[in-house]
C-alpha positions in Angstrom: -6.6 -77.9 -70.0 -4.4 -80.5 -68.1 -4.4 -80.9 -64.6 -1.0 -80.8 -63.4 -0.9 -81.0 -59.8 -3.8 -81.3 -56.7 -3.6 -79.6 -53.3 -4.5 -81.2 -50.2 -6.2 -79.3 -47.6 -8.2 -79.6 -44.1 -10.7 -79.0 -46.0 -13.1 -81.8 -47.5 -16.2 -79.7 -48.1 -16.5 -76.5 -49.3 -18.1 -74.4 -46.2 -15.4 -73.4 -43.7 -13.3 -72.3 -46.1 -12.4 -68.8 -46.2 -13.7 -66.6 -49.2 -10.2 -65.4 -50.3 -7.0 -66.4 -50.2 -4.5 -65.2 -47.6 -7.7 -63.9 -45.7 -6.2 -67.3 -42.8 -2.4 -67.3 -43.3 -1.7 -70.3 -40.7 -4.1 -72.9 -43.3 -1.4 -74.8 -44.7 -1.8 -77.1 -48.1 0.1 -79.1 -50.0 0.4 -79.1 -54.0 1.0 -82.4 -54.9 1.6 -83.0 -58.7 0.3 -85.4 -61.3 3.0 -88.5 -62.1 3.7 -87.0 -65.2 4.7 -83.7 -64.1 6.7 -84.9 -60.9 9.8 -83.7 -62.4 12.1 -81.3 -59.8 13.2 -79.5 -63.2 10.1 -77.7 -63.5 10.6 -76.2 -60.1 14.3 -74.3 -60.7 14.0 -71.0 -59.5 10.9 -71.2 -58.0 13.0 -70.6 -54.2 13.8 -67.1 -54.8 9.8 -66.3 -55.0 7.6 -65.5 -51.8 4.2 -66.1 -53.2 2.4 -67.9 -56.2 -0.5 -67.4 -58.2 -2.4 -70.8 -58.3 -5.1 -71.2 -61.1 -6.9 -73.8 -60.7 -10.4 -75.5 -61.7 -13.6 -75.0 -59.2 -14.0 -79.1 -59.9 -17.4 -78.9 -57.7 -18.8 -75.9 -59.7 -19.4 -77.2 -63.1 -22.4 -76.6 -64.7 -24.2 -76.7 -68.3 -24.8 -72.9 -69.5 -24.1 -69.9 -67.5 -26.2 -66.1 -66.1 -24.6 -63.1 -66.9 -25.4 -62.4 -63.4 -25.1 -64.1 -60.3 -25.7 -63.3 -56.7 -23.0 -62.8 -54.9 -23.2 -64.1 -50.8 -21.3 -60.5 -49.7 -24.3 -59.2 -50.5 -26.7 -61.2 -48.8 -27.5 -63.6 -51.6 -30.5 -61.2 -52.6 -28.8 -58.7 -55.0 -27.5 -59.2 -58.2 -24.0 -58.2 -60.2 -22.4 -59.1 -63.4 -20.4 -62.4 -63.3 -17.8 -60.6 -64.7 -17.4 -58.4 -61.4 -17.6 -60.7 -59.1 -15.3 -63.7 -58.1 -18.3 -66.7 -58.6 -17.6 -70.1 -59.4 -20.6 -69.7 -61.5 -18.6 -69.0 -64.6 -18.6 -70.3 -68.3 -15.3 -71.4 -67.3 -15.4 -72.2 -64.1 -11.6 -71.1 -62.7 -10.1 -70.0 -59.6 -7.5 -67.8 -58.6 -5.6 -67.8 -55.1 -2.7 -65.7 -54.3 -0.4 -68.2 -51.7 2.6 -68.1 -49.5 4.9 -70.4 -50.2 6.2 -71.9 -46.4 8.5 -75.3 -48.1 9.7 -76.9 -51.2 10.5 -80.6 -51.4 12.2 -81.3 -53.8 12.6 -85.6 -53.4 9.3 -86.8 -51.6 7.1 -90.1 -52.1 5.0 -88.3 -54.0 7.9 -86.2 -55.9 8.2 -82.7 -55.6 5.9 -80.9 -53.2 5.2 -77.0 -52.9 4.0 -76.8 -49.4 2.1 -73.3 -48.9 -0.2 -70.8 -46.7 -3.2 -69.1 -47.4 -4.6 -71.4 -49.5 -8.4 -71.1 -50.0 -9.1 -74.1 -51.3 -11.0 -77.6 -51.1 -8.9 -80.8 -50.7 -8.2 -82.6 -53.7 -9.5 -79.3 -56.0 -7.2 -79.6 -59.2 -4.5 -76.8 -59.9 -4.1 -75.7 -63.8 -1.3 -74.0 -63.8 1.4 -72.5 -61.1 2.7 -69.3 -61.3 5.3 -66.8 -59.2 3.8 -64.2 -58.2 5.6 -60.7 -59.3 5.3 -57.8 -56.6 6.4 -54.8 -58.4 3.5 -55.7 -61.0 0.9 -57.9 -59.4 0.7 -55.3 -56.5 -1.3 -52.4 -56.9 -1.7 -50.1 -54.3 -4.2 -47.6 -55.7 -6.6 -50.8 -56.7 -10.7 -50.3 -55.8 -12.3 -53.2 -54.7 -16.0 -51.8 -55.5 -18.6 -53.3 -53.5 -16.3 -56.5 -52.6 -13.5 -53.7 -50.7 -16.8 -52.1 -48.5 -18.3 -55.5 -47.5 -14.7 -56.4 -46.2 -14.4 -53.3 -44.4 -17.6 -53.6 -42.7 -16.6 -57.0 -41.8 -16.3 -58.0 -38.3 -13.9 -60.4 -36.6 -15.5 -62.6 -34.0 -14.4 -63.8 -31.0 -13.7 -66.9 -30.3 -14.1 -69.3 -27.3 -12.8 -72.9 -27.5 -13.1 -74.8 -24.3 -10.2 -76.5 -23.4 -11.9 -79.9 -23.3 -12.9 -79.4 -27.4 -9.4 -77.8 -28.2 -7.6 -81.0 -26.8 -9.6 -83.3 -29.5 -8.0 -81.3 -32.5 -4.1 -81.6 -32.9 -2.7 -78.8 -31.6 -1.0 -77.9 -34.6 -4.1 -77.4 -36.0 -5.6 -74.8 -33.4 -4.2 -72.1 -34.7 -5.6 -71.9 -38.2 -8.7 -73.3 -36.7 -9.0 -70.1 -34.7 -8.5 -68.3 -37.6 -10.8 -69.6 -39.6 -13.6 -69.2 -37.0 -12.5 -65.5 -36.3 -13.5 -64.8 -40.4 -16.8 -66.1 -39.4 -17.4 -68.8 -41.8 -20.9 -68.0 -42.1 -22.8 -66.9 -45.0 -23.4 -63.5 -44.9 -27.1 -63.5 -45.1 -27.3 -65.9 -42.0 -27.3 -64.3 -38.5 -29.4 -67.0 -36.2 -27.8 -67.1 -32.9 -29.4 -69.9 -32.2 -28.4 -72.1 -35.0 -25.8 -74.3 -34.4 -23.5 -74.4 -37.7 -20.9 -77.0 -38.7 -17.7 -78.3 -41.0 -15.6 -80.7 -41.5 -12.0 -79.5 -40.5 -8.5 -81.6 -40.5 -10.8 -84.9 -40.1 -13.1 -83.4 -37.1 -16.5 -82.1 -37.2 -16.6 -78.4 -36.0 -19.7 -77.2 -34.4 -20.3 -73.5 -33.7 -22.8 -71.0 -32.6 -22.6 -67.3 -33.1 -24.4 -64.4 -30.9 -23.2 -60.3 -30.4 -19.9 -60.9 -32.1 -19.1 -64.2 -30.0 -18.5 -67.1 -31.6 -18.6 -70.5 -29.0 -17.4 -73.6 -30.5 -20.2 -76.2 -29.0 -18.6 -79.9 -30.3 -15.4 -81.2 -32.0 -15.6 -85.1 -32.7 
């Protein structure tokens, strides 16, 4: 496989980031492509599309041999299922799949064409194999079971989220929004529920710090 483009997130490390993709629609990237495929040819047609698939390589997964089962963090990280049924990055072939809005296309750029998009679930800098438009009188499937992924989404809850004001100004306020968002998903893992513990990422070049307690989340640092 070639890697013909990277995306560039707020995102540095890997916790934070929301488990799907379009679960934070206000994250923004940017999919910047490799010199030699920063050619504004490739991308003809690509404006009369809403969305695109984006397969791509989980760069900070790779591993030597694989499980046929792994244990998937909806389930608490104590329970078992087949690889193949569940989205790990603990794979033989260790590739992603995120289903993105696309909000821009720049055509003439320093860095040639860029496909700026929302939604995006992934790590700064991971590399994107392939693009692809995303087709919604076949890629959409109304009648689709999510098996045990669909109940753990529907048991979910969305936090709230408190911010003070003196925290909120050290983040570009461009930024709030998604940051909100992201915090409402509760970036937690699932098996984790200590309101005491104070958790933390890395977010548009700040350090977020966060507690959680009866469906509350309070944001206790930016720097």
């Amino acid at each position: 496989m070639t890697i013909v483009a990277r995306i560039r997130t707020d995102f540095p490390t890997k916790f934070g980031i929301p488990r799907q993709s379009g679960m934070v629609e206000g994250l923004r990237g940017r999919i910047v492509f490799e010199p030699e495929y920063r050619n504004a040819e490739a991308l003809r047609g690509l404006e009369g599309f809403s969305h695109l698939w984006l397969i791509w390589d989980f760069s900070e997964a790779h591993r030597e041999g694989w499980s046929p089962t792994v244990r998937p963090p909806r389930l608490g990280g104590n329970q078992r299922i087949g690889v193949w049924a569940t989205r790990s990055p603990f794979r033989p072939n260790p590739i992603g799949l995120s289903s993105v809005r696309i909000a821009g296309i720049h055509l003439s750029t320093p860095e040639g064409p860029v496909i700026e998009v929302e939604g995006a679930d992934l790590m700064d800098n991971t590399p994107i194999l392939d693009i692809k438009p995303y087709l919604p009188y076949t890629d959409a499937h109304p009648d689709a079971k999510g098996g045990f992924a669909q109940a753990q989404h529907e048991e979910r809850e969305i936090l709230t989220v408190d911010i003070p004001q003196e925290m909120a100004d050290r983040l570009p306020k461009e930024k709030m929004e998604a940051l909100r968002q992201v915090l409402a998903a509760d970036p937690r893992p699932r098996y984790q529920d200590d309101p005491n513990r104070i958790y933390g990422f890395i977010f548009a070049g700040r350090e977020v710090h966060f507690r959680v307690e009866n469906g509350k989340l309070t944001v206790a640092d930016i720097k």
